[in-house]
C-alpha positions as CSV (number, residue, x, y, z in Angstrom):
1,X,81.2,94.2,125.1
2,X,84.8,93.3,125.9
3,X,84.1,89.9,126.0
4,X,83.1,90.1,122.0
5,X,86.2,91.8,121.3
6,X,88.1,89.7,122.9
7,X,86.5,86.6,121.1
8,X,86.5,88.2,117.4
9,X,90.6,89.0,118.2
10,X,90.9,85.4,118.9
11,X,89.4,84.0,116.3
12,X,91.5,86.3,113.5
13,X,94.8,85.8,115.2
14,X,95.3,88.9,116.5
15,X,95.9,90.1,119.9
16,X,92.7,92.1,121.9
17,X,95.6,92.9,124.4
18,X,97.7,94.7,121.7
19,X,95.1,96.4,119.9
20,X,93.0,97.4,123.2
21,X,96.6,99.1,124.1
22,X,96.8,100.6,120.8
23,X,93.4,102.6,121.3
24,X,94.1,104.2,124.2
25,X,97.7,105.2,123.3
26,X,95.7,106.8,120.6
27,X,93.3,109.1,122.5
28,X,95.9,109.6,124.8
29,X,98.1,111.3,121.8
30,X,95.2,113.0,120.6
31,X,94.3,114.8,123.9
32,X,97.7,115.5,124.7
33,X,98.0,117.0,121.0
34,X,95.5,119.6,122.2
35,X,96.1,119.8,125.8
36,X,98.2,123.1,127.1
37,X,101.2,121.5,128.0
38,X,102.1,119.2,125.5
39,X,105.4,118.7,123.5
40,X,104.1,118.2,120.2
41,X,106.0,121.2,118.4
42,X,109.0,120.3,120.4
43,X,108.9,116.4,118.9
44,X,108.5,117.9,115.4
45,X,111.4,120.0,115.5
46,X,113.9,117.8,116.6
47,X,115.7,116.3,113.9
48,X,116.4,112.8,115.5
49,X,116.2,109.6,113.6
50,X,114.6,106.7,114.9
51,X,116.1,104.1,112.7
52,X,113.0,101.8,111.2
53,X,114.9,98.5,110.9
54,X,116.2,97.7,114.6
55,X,114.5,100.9,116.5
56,X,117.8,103.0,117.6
57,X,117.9,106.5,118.2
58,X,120.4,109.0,116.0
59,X,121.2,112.0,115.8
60,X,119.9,114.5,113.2
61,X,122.9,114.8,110.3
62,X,123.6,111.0,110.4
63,X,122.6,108.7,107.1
64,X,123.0,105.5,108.1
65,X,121.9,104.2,111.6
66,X,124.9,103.4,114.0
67,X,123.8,100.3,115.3
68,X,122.4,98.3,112.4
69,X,123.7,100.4,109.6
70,X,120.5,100.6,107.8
71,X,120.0,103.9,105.8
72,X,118.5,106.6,108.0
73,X,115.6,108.7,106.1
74,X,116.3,112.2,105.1
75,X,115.2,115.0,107.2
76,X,111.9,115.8,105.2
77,X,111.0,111.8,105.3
78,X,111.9,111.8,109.3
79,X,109.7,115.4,109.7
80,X,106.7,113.4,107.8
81,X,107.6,110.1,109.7
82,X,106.6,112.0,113.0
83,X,103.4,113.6,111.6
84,X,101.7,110.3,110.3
85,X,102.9,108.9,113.7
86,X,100.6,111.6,115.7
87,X,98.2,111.6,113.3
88,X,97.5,108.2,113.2
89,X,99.4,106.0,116.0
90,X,100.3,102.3,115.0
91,X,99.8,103.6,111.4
92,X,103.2,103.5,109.0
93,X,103.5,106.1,106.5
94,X,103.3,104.1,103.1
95,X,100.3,102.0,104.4
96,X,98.2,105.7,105.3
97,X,99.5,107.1,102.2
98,X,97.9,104.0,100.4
99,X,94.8,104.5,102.5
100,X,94.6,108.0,102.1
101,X,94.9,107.5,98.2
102,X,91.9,104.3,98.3
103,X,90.0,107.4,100.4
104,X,90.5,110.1,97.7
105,X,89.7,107.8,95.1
106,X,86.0,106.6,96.8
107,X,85.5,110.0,98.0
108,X,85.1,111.0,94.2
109,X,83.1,108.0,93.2
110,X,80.5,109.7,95.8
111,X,80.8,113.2,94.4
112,X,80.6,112.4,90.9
113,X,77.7,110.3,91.5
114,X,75.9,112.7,94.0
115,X,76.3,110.1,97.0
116,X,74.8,107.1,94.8
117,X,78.3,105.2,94.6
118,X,78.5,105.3,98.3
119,X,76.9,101.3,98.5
120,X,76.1,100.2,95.2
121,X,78.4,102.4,92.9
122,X,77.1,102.0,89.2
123,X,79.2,100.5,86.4
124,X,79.8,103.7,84.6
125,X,80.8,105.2,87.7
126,X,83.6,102.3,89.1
127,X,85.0,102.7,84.9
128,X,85.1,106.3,85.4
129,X,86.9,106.0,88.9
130,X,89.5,103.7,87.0
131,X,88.4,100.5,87.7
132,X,89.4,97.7,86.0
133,X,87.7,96.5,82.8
134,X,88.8,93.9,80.3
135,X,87.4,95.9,76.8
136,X,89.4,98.8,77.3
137,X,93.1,97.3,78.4
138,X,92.8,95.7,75.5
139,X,91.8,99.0,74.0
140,X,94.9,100.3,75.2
141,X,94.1,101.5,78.3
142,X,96.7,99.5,80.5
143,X,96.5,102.0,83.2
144,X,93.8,100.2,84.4
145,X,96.0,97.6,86.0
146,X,97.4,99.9,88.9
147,X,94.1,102.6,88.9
148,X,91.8,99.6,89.8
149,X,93.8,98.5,92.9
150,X,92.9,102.1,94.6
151,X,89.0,101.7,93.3
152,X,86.4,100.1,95.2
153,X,82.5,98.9,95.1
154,X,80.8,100.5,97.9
155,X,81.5,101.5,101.6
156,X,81.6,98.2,103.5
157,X,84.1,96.6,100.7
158,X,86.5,99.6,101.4
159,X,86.3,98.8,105.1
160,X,87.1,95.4,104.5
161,X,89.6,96.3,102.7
162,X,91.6,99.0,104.9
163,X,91.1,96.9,107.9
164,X,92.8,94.5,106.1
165,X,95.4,96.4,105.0
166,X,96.0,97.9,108.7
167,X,96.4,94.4,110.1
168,X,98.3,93.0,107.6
169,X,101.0,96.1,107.2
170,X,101.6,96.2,110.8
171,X,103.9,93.1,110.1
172,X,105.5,94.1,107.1
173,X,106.3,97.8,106.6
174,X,108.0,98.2,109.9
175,X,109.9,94.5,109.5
176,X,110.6,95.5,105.3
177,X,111.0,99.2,105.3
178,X,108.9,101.7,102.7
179,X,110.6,101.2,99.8
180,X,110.3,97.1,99.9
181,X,107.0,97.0,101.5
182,X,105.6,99.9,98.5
183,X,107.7,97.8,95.5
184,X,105.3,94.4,96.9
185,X,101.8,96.6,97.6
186,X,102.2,97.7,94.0
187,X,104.1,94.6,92.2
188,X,101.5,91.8,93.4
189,X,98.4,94.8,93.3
190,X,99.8,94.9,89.2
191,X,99.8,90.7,88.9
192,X,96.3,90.4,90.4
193,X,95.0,93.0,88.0
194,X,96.8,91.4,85.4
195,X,95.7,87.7,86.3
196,X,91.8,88.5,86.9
197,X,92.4,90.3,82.7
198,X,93.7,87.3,81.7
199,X,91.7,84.6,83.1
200,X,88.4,86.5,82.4
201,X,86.5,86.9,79.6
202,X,85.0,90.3,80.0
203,X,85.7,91.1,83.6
204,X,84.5,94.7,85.6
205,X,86.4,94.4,88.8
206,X,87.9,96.3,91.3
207,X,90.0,96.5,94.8
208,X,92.9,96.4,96.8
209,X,92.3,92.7,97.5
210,X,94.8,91.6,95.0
211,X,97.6,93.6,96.6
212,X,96.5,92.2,100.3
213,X,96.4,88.9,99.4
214,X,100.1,89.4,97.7
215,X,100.9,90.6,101.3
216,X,100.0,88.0,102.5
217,X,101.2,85.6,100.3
218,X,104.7,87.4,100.6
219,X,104.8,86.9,104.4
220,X,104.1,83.3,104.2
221,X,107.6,82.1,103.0
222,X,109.3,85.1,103.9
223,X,108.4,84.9,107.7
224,X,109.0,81.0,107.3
225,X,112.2,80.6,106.3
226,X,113.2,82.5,109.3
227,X,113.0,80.2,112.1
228,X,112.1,81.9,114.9
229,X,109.3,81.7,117.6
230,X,108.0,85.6,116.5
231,X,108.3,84.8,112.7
232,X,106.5,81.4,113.3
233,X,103.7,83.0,115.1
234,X,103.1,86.1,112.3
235,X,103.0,83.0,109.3
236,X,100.5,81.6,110.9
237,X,98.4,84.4,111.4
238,X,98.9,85.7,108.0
239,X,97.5,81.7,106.7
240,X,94.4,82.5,108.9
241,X,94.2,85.8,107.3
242,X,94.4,84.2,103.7
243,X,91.9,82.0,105.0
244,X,88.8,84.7,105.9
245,X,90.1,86.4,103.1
246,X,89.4,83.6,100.6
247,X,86.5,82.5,102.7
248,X,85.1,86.0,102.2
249,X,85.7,86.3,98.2
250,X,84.0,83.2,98.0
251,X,81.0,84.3,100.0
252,X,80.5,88.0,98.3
253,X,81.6,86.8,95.0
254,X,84.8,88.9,94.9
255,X,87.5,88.7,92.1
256,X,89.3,85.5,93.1
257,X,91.2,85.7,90.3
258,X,92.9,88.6,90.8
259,X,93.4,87.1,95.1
260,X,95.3,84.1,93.3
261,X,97.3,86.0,91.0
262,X,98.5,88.9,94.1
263,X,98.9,85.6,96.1
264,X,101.5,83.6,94.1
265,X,103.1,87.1,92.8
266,X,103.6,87.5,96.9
267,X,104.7,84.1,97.6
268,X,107.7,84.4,95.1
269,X,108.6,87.3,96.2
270,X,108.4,86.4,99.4
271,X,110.5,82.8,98.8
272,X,113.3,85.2,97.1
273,X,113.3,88.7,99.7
274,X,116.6,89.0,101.4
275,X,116.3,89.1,105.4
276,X,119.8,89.1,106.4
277,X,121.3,92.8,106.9
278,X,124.2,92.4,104.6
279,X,122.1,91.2,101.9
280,X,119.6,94.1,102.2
281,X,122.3,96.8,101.9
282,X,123.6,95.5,98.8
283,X,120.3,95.2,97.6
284,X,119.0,98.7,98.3
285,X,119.5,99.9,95.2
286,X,117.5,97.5,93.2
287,X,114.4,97.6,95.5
288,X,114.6,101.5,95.2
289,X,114.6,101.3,91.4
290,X,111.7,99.5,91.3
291,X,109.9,101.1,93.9
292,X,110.5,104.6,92.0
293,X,109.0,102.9,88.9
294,X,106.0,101.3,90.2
295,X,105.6,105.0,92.2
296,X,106.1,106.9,88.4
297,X,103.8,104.0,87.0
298,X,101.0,105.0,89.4
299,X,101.2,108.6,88.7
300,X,101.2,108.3,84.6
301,X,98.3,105.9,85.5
302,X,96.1,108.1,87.2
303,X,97.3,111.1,84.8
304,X,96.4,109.0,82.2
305,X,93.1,108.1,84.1
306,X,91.8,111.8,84.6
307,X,92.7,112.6,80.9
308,X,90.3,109.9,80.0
309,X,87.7,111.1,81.7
């Protein structure tokens, strides 16, 4: 069985090595989290920051990290910081709260439809769960745009999707930091939606597809025009990813539309992101801006979306 595990990890770019480590760090977290001797409070109570740009350890009342300068997160970020990492190990906090959200969102498709929606989900239902349909943006219900990135058609899309997602973050968040890496999730998720409206004449579609492939789309340039052996190496498994990804759409019919839109949204971003530390800080402010509005544009949408309904 390894054997096949090791093959399929080949042949997506990814490393069996890496991940085979990553699974049992995991259940070695989980049964020390419930063994009698572990440390677990201890960990959550101290208030050390780990900083998430270059990995340094500081102490509890600093803001910005000592080594790199980067800005440290406050205490209640750092507390949550440490419960998404025992929670889910290898997971970063934005990409499980985008998960978690994608999972609240099917989770109702399959309530409201008494478990029908869990395969096949009807059109009614996928509207009601804020998909995205063409008629009623131009209705007015704009909404749509963001609502539809967190709505999906069935189980095995959804695992596609999150799978996806996990691979894919793993590069960015940590490298980008969550403000950045939430300001691209949601910016390229919004020009996907917005490309697959435009481009279609009636369209019913739905997914966080749009968003991955602005991902990946954003690391392509962004990892290139660094010039290392490390950012080489993550460019070319994000163009394999783009690859399937496309490869897939094709195959299952998906939105390609709104793939090409979240793509080129991601490679201008990514052709324009600042890498370079001093660059960063004086950007900080921007990215935060925008990453507060896409956040306050998600909440009025789904608002917006249950008071439809």
């Amino acid at each position: 069985m390894s054997e096949f595990w090791k093959k399929l990890s080949k042949s997506l770019g990814i490393s069996y090595v890496w991940w085979h480590w990553r699974w049992i760090n995991f259940k070695k977290r989980w049964a020390a989290a419930f063994s009698t001797d572990t440390n677990i409070f201890r960990h959550l109570r101290s208030g050390q920051k780990i900083c998430r740009n270059c990995g340094a350890l500081n102490a509890a009342g600093e803001h910005r990290c000592h080594v790199c300068g980067a800005r440290l997160p406050s205490a209640t970020a750092n507390f949550f910081y440490k419960v998404f990492g025992l929670v889910a190990p290898g997971v970063l906090p934005v990409t499980a709260a985008l998960i978690t959200l994608i999972a609240l969102d099917f989770l109702f498709q399959v309530l409201a439809s008494s478990g029908r929606a869990l395969l096949n989900p009807s059109a009614a239902t996928l509207i009601r769960s804020g998909a995205l349909y063409s008629g009623l943006v131009a209705a007015g219900q704009w909404w749509r745009l963001l609502t539809a990135v967190f709505v999906h058609i069935g189980l095995i899309h959804l695992i596609f999707n999150v799978i996806a997602l996990v691979i894919v973050s793993k590069f960015l968040e940590e490298e980008l930091g969550a403000v950045r890496y939430l300001s691209i999730f949601l910016l390229t998720g919004l020009a996907g939606s917005g490309a697959s409206c435009l481009l279609h004449i009636r369209v019913l579609s739905a997914g966080a597809s749009g968003a991955i492939f602005g991902l990946i789309g954003f690391a392509i340039p962004y990892f290139g025009r660094q010039h290392t052996f490390r950012t080489r190496e993550i460019q070319r498994i994000m163009i394999r990813w783009g690859i399937y990804a496309f490869v897939f759409g094709l195959l299952f019919g998906a939105d390609n539309y709104a793939h090409a839109g979240g793509f080129a949204a991601g490679l201008l971003l990514g052709a324009v992101m600042e890498f370079r530390q001093d660059e960063r800080r004086r950007r900080d402010p921007l990215w935060r801006a925008a990453a507060w509005i896409m956040a306050l544009a998600l909440v009025a949408s789904f608002v917006l979306l249950i008071r439809a309904t």
